[in-house]
C-alpha positions as CSV (number, residue, x, y, z in Angstrom):
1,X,102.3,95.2,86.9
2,X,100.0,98.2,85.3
3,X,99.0,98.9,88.9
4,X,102.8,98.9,90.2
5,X,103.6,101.3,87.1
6,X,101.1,103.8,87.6
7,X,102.0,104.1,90.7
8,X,105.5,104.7,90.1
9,X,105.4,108.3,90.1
10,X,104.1,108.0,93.5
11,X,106.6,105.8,94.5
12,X,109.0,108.6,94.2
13,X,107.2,111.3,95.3
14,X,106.6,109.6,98.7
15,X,110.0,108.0,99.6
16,X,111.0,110.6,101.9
17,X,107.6,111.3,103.6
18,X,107.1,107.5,103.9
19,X,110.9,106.8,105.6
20,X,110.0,109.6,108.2
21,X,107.0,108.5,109.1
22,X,107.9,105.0,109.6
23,X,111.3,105.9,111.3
24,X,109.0,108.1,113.9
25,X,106.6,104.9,114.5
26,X,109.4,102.2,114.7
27,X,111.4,104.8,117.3
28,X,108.0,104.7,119.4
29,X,107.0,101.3,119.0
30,X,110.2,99.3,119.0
31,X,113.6,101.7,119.6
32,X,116.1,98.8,120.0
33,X,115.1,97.4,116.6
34,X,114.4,100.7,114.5
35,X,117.1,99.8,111.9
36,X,116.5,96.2,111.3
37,X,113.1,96.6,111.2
38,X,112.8,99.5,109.1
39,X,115.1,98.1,106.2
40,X,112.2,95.3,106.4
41,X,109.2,97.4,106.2
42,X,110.2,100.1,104.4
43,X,109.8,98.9,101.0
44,X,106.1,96.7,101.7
45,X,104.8,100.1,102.8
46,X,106.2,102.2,100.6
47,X,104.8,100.4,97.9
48,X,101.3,99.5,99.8
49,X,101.0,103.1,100.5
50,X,101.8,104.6,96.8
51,X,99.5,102.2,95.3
52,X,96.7,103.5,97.4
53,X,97.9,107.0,96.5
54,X,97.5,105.9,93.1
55,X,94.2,103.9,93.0
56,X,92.5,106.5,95.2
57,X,93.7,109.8,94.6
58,X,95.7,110.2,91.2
59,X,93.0,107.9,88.8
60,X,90.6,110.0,90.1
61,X,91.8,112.5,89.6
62,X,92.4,112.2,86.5
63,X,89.6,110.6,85.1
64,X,87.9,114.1,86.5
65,X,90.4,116.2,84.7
66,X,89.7,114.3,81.6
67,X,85.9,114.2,81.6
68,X,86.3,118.4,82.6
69,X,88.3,119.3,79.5
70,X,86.2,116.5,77.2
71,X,83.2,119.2,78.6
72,X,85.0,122.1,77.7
73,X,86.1,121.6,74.7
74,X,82.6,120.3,73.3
């Protein structure tokens, strides 16, 4: 649940980048099925991709922004 919070943010960010994206790769991959399939999938990767985005870019980030004004301020 802490995971699925922080990532959140992210979440909302990358709704539209992630429905585009997977539209474009169900129209390729399976055209008769695009809307079916997408109502499926959309949410599992939504959430599997802004959880990565959050584990491996924004903590990172962070912890880097913290430790660089910690620095500065000493």
């Amino acid at each position: 649940m802490l995971i699925l919070g922080g990532a959140s943010y992210a979440i909302y960010l990358m709704q539209y980048p992630v429905r585009n994206m997977l539209s474009i790769l169900l129209t390729h991959v399976m055209p008769q099925r695009t809307g079916s399939a997408s109502a499926v999938l959309y949410p599992l990767v939504l959430i599997a991709f802004s959880t990565g985005v959050f584990l491996w870019f924004e903590e990172p980030t962070r912890r880097g922004l913290r430790r660089w004004f910690a620095r500065r301020e000493a």
